[in-house]
Structures are given as C-alpha cells and as structure tokens.
C-alpha positions as CSV (number, residue, x, y, z in Angstrom):
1,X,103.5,108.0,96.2
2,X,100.7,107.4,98.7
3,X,97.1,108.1,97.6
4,X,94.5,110.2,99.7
5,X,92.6,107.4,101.5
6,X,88.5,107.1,100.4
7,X,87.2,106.7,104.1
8,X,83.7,105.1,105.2
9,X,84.0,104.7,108.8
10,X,83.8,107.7,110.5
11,X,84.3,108.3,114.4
12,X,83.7,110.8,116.3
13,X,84.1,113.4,113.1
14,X,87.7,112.2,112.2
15,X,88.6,109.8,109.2
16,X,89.8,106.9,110.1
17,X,92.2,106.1,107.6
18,X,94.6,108.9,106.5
19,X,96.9,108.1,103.6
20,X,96.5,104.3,101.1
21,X,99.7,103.4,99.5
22,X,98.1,101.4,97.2
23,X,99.8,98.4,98.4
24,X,97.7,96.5,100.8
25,X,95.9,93.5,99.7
26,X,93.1,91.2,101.5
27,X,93.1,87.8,100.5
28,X,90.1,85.9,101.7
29,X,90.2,81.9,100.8
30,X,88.9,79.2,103.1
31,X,92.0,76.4,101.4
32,X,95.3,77.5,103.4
33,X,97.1,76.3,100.0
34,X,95.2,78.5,97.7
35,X,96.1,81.5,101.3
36,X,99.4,80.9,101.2
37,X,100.5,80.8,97.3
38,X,98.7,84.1,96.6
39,X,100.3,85.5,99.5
40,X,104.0,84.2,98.7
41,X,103.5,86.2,95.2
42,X,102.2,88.9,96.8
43,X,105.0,89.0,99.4
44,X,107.6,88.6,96.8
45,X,106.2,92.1,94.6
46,X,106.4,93.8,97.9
47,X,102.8,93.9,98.7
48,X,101.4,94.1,102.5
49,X,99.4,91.3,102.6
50,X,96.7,90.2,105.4
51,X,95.1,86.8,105.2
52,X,91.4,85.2,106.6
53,X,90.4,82.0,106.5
54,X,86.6,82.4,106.1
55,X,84.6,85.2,105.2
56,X,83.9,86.3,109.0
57,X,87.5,86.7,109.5
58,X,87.4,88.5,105.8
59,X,85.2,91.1,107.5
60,X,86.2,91.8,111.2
61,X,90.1,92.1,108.9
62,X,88.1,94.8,106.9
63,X,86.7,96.8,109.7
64,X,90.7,96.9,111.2
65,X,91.9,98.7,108.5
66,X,91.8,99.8,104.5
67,X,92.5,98.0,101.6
68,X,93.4,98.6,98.1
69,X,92.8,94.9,96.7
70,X,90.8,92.1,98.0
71,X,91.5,88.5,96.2
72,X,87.9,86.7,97.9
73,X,87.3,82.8,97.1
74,X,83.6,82.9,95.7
75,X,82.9,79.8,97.5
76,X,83.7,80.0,101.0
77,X,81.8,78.2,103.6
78,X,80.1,80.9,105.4
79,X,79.6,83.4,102.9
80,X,79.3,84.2,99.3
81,X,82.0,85.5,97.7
82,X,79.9,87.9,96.0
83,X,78.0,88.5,99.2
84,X,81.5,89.7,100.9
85,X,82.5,92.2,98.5
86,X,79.0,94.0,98.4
C-alpha cells in the first residue's frame, strides 16, 4: 500500500515526491563492510536500498529523492552523524 509522500522540497508550486512505499532506505557509513552487510539484509527483505560513503554523498543522495529510513554511521569523517540527520 503506498503512503502519501510528506514533501519539503517544493518547485515551481508542484511536490516533488508523489507517493512513499515505505520501502526505501538510506544507508550512510564511511566502512564499505559495515555499507555492504546492512545493504545485503536489506536487499534480501526486499527493501530499495541506496548507499553513500560519507556524509556529503548522504546528502546530495537526499536531495535526489525520499526516504523512509536512513541507517547513518555517527562517526563519519566529514560530518556528524547527528549533524546529518538534523
């Protein structure tokens, strides 16, 4: 069942995002181990899954489209972990 999206970026007048399926997870760790374990589970319960590498990365994936999780790494090398999801 897909979920009326809650949309912050507005262009233009128009939402950006139209419909969340509650499926789409961000996962924002600066160890590709740590990237690619989370993402195997989450790949394996059917979940669409993006990856970045450093919180940059976390952010320019954010403005590209919604999410309905984000697994962030409180220590990356460029930014707070706590920093990125405020």
């Amino acid at each position: 069942m897909a979920l009326p999206a809650r949309c912050r970026h507005k262009r233009h007048g128009t939402c950006k995002w139209q419909v969340m399926s509650g499926r789409h997870v961000l996962i924002v760790d600066d160890e590709l181990i740590m990237r690619e374990a989370v993402q195997l589970i989450l790949d394996d319960q059917s979940y669409d899954t993006v990856t970045a590498a450093n919180g940059v990365d976390g952010l320019n994936r954010l403005r590209q489209r919604a999410f309905d999780l984000m697994i962030v790494d409180l220590m990356l090398p460029d930014i707070n972990g706590l920093e990125f999801i405020a």
